[in-house]
C-alpha positions as CSV (number, residue, x, y, z in Angstrom):
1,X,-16.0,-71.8,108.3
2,X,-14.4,-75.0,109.6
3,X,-11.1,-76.0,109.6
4,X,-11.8,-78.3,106.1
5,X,-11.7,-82.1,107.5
6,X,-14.7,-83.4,107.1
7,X,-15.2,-85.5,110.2
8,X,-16.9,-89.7,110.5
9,X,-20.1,-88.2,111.7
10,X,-20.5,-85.9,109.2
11,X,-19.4,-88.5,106.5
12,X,-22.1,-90.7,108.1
13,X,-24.6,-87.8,108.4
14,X,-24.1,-86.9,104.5
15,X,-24.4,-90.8,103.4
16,X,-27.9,-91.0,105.7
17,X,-29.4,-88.2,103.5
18,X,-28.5,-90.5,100.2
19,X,-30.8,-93.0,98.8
20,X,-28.9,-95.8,97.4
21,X,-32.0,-97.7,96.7
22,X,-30.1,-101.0,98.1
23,X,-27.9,-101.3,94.4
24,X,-23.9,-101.2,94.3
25,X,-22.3,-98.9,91.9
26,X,-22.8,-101.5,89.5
27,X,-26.4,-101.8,89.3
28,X,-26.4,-105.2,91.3
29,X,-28.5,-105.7,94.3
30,X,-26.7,-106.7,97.3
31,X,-23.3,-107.8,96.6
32,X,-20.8,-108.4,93.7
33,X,-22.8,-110.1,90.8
34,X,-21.6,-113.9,89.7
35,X,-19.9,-112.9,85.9
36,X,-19.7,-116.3,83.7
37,X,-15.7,-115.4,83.0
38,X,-14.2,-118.2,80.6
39,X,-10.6,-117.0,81.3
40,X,-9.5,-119.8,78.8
41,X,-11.1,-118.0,76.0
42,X,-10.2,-114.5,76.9
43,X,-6.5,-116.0,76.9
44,X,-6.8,-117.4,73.4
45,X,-7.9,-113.7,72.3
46,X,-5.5,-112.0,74.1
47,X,-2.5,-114.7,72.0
48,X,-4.5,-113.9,69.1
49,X,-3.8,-110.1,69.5
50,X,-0.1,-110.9,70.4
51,X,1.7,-110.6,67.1
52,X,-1.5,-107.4,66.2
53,X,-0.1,-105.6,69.6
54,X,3.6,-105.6,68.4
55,X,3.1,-104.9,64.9
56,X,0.9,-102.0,65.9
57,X,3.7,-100.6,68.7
58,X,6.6,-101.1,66.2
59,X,4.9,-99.5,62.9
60,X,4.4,-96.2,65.1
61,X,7.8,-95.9,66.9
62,X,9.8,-97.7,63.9
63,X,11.5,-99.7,66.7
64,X,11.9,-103.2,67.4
65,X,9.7,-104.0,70.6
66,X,8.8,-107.6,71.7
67,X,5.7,-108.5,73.1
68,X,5.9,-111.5,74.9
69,X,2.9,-114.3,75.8
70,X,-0.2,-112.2,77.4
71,X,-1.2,-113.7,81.0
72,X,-5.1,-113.3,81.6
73,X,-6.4,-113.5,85.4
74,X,-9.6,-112.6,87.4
75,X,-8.3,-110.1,90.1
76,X,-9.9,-107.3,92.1
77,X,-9.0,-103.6,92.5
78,X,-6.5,-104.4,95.9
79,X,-4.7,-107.3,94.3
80,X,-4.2,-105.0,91.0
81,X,-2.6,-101.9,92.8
82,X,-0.3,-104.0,94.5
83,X,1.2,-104.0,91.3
84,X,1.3,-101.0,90.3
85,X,3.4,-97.7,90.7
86,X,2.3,-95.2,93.4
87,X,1.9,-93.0,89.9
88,X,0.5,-94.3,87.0
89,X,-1.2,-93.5,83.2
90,X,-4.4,-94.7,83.1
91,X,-6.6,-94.9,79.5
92,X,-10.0,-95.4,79.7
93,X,-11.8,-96.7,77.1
94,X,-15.3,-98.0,77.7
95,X,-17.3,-100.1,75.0
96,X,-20.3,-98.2,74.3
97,X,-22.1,-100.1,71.6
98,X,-22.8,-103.8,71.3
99,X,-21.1,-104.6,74.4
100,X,-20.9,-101.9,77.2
101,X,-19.3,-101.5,80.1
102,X,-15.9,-101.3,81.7
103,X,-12.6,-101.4,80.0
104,X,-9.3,-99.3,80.6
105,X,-5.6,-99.9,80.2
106,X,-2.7,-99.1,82.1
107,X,1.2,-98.2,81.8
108,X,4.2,-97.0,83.5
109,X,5.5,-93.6,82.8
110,X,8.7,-95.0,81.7
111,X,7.0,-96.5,79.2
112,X,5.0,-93.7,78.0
113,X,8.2,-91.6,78.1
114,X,10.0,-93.9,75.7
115,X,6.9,-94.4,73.5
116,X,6.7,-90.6,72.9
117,X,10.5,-90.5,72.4
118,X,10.4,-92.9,70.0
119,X,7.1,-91.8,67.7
120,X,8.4,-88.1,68.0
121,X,12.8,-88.5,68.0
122,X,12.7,-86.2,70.5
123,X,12.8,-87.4,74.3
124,X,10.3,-85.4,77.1
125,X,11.3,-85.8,80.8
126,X,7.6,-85.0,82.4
127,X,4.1,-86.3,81.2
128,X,2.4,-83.6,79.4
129,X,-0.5,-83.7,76.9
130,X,1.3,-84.7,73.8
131,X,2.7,-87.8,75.6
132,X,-0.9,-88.6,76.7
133,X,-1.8,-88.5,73.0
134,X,0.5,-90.6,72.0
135,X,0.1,-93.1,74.1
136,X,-4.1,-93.0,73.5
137,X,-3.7,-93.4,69.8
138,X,-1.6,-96.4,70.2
139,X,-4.4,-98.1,72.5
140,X,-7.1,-97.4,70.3
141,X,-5.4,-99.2,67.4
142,X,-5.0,-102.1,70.1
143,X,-9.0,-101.9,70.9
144,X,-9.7,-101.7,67.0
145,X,-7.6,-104.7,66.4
146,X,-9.4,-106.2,69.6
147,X,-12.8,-105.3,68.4
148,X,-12.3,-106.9,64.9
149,X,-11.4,-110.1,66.5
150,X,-14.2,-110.0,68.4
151,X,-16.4,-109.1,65.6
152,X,-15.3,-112.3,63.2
153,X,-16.5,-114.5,65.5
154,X,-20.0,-113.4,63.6
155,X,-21.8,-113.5,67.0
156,X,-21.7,-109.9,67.4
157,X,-21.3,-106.8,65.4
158,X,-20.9,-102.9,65.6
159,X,-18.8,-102.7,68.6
160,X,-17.9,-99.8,69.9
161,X,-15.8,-97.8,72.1
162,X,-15.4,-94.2,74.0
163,X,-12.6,-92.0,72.4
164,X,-9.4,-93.4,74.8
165,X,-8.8,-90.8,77.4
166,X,-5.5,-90.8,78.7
167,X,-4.7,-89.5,82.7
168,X,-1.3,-89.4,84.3
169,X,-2.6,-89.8,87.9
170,X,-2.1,-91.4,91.6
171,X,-2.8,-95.7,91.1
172,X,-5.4,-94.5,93.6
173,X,-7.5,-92.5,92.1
174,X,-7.6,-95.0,88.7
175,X,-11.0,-95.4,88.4
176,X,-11.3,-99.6,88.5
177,X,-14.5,-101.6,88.2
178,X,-16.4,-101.9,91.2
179,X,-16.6,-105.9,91.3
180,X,-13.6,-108.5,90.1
181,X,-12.3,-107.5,87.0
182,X,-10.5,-109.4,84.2
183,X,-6.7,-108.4,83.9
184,X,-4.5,-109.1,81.0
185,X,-0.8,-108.5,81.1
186,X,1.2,-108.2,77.9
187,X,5.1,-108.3,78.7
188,X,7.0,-106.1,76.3
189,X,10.2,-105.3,76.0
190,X,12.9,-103.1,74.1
191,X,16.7,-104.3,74.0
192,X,17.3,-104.6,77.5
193,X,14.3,-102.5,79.1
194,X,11.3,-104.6,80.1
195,X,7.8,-103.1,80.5
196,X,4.3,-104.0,80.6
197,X,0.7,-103.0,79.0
198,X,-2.4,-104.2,82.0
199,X,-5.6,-104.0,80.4
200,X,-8.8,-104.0,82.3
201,X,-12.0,-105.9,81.5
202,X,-14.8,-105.1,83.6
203,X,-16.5,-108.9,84.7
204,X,-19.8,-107.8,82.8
205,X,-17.7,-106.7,79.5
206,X,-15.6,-110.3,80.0
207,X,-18.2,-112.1,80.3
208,X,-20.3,-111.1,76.9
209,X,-17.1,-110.6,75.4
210,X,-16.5,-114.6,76.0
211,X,-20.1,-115.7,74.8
212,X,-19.2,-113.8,71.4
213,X,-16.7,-115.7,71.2
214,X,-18.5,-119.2,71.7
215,X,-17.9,-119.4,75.3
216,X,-20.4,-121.8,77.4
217,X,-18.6,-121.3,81.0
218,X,-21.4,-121.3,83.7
219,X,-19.2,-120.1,86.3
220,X,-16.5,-117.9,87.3
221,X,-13.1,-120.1,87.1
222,X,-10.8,-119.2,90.2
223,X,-7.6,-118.0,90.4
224,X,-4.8,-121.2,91.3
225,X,-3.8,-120.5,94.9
226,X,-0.5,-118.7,95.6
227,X,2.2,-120.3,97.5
228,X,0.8,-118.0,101.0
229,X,-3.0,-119.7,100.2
230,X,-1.6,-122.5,100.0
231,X,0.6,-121.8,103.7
232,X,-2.7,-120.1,105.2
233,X,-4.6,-123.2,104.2
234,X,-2.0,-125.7,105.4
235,X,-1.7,-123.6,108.8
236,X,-5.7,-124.0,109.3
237,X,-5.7,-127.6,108.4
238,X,-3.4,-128.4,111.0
239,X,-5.1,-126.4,113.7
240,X,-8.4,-128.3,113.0
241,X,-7.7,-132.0,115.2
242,X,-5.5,-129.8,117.9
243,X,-9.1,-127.7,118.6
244,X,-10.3,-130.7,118.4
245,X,-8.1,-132.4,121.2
246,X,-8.1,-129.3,123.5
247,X,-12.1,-129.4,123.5
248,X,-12.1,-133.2,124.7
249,X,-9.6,-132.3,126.9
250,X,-11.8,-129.8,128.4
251,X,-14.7,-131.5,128.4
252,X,-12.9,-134.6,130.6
253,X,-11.7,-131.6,133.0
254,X,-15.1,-130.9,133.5
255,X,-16.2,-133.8,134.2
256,X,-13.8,-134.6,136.9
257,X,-14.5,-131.8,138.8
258,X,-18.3,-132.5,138.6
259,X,-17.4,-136.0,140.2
260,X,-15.3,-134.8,142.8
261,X,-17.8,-131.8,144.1
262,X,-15.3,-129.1,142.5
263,X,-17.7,-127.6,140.2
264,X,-21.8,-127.5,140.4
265,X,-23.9,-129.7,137.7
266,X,-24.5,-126.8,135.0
267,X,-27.2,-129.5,133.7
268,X,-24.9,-130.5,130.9
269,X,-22.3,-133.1,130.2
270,X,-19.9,-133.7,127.3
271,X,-21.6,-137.3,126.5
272,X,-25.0,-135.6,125.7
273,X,-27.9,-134.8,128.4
274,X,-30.4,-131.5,128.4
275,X,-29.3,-128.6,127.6
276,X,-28.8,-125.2,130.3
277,X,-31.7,-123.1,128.5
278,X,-31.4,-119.8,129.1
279,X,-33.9,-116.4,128.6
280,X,-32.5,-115.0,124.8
281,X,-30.5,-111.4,125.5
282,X,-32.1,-109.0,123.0
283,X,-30.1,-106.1,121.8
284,X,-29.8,-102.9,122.2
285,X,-31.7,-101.5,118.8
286,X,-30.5,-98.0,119.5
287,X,-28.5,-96.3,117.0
288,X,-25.2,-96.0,118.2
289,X,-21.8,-95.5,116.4
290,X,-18.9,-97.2,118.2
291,X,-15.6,-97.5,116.1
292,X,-16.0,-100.9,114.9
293,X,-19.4,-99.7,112.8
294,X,-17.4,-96.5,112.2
295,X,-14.6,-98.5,110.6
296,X,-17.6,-99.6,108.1
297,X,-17.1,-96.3,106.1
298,X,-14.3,-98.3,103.9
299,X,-16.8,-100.9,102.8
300,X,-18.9,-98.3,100.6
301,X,-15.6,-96.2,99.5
302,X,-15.9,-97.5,95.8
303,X,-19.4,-96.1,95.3
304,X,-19.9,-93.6,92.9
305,X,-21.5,-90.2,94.1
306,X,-22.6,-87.7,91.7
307,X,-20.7,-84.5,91.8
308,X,-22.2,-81.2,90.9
309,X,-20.5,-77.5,90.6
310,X,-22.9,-74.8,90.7
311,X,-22.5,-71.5,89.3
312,X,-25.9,-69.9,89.7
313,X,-29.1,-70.1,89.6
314,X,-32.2,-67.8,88.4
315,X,-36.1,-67.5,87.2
316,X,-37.7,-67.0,84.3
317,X,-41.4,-66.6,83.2
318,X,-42.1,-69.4,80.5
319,X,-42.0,-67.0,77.7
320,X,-38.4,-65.5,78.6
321,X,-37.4,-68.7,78.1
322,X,-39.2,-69.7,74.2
323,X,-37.7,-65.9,72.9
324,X,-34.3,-67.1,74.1
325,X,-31.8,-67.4,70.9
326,X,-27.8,-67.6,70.5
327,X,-27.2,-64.4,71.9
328,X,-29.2,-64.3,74.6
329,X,-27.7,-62.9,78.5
330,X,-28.9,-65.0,81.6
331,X,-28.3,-62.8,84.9
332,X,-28.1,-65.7,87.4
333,X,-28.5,-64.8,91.4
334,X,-24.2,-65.0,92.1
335,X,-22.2,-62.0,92.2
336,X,-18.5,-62.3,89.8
337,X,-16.2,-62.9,92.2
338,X,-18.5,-65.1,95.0
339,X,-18.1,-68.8,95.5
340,X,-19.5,-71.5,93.3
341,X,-21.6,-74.0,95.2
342,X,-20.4,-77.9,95.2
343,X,-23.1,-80.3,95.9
344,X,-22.8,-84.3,96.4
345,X,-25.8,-85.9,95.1
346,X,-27.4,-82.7,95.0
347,X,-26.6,-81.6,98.9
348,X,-24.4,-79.0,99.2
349,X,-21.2,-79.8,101.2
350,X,-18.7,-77.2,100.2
351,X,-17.9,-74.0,98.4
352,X,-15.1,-73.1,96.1
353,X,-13.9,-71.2,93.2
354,X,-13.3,-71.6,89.7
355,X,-9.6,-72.6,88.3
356,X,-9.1,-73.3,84.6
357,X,-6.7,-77.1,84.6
358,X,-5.2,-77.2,80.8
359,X,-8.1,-76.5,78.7
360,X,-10.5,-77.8,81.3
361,X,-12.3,-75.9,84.0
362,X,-12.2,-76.8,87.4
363,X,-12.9,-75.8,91.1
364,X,-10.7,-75.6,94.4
365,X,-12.3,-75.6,97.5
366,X,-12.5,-72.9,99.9
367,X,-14.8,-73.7,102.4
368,X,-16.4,-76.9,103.9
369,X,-19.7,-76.6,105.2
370,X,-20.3,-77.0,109.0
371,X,-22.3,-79.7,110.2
372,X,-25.1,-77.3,111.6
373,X,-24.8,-75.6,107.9
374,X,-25.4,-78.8,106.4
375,X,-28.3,-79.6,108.4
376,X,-29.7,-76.4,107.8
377,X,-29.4,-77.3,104.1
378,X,-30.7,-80.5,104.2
379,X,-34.0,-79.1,105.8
């Protein structure tokens, strides 16, 4: 058994084993696909649903909250948890029909907190399951109201959406879209108490959700440049003619030395001449991992791997298995008691046993497979 850190090479070992087939965990070849975003539009939807939002918040709390003018950016998933709280509730709620793809909202637990006080005059000081609920059922009047907008445009119909699931959970393990997203922030506020509702549209859901609404953008608009870009970009500009200057000033060093007998003829000058041709250096092509190309792990850490728990497995003659009914027992090749198998893309990498979470099963891990085990497993 080993001591349950999984180590670079072995991270790199596993990854070798998995065929990615060269797509991102968007289905894109290469890198992030070019979404036609029409940010304008999606603003003008998101004002439409303004006045919806608040009269949808306010009819289930019977309070008086204030939803104040939606902002509507491209951003990616670095950018967007830089805004948020080290803990945070995240509702997903994909389209499925019509348009699919991406789409989850986010809040404070603060907010959640006073939400469930309000709907239920009766205040909780913990996330639980019932605030959750809360807090889902208002977002999916929002996505209904969202979805009917959409839907009079006439350009699309029977939209649909997966059942809002609600997670209290750390900002990083909210499960963003893999390329730019579209974020839309709704201020709202409550006497003196300001919060805020982010919703997340997926750059492929954005960009079919702005051709259903008459859009004809051909690219993705830009975000304006932030007061730093604009600093970075000054800083660079100014460093351009002083590179400039140094390498003249080199170049007339050179030369003076050349005249004086300080330095031998390299066969070039600064005023033009032939070239010093040299043999090319080839590369070493030997694998080797050095820490820069170790350091490359982070630049695949959003791809999704499939995760599988194994309880057991057995045999069965084909006609076992047609006179199986409700009923039937299945003797599988695990003892009660013995570790349940946890494979990543269908190599096993660990072992671990079974925990019930709330209603939900789920496993903890015991053991992590040493390298030579996994290599004996992968043979």
């Amino acid at each position: 058994m080993s001591d349950g850190a999984i180590s670079q090479d072995e991270i790199d070992a596993l990854l070798s084993g998995v065929a990615l087939d060269g797509l991102n965990s968007s289905g894109h070849v290469g890198g992030s696909p070019s979404y036609k975003i029409d940010l304008p539009c999606l603003k003008q939807l998101a004002d439409d649903l303004k006045a919806k939002l608040e009269e949808n918040i306010n009819k289930y709390t019977g309070s008086t909250f204030s939803v104040g003018t939606p902002v509507v950016e491209k951003t990616s998933r670095d950018k967007m948890l830089a805004k948020l709280p080290e803990v945070i509730i995240a509702i997903n709620a994909d389209y499925n029909e019509g348009i699919k793809g991406s789409h989850l909202y986010l809040i404070s637990s603060d907010f959640a907190l006073k939400l469930f006080a309000l709907v239920n005059s009766e205040e909780s000081t913990e996330v639980d399951d019932m605030v959750l609920s809360v807090v889902s059922e208002i977002v999916a009047t929002h996505i209904s109201a969202q979805i009917l907008n959409i839907e009079q445009s006439g350009k699309v119909k029977g939209l649909a959406y997966d059942t809002p699931q609600s997670a209290n959970e750390s900002k990083a393990m909210v499960m963003f879209p893999a390329d730019d997203f579209v974020l839309t922030s709704y201020p709202i506020t409550l006497e003196s108490n300001a919060y805020t509702l982010w919703e997340i549209i997926g750059g492929d859901v954005a960009e079919k959700i702005g051709q259903a609404l008459g859009s004809t953008a051909t690219e993705i608009p830009e975000p304006a440049q932030t007061s730093s870009d604009n600093s970075m970009n000054s800083m660079m500009n100014n460093s351009i003619p002083n590179n400039i200057n140094m390498q003249q000033n080199m170049g007339n060093m050179m030369n003076m030395q050349q005249n004086m007998g300080m330095m031998p003829n390299m066969g070039m000058n600064m005023g033009g001449g032939v070239p010093n041709v040299q043999q090319l250096q080839y590369p070493n092509l030997q694998p080797s991992v050095g820490a820069s190309e170790q350091g490359n792990i982070g630049l695949i850490m959003d791809v999704f791997m499939e995760m599988t728990v194994e309880l057991g497995r057995t045999k069965k003659l084909i006609k076992d298995i047609l006179g199986m009914g409700e009923g039937t027992i299945i003797e599988l090749d695990k003892l009660a008691g013995e570790p349940v198998d946890i494979l990543v893309n269908h190599k096993l990498i660990a072992k671990g046993e079974v925990v019930v979470i709330d209603e939900n099963f789920g496993v903890r891990v015991t053991e992590i497979l040493s390298p030579m085990e996994r290599v004996n497993e992968l043979n």
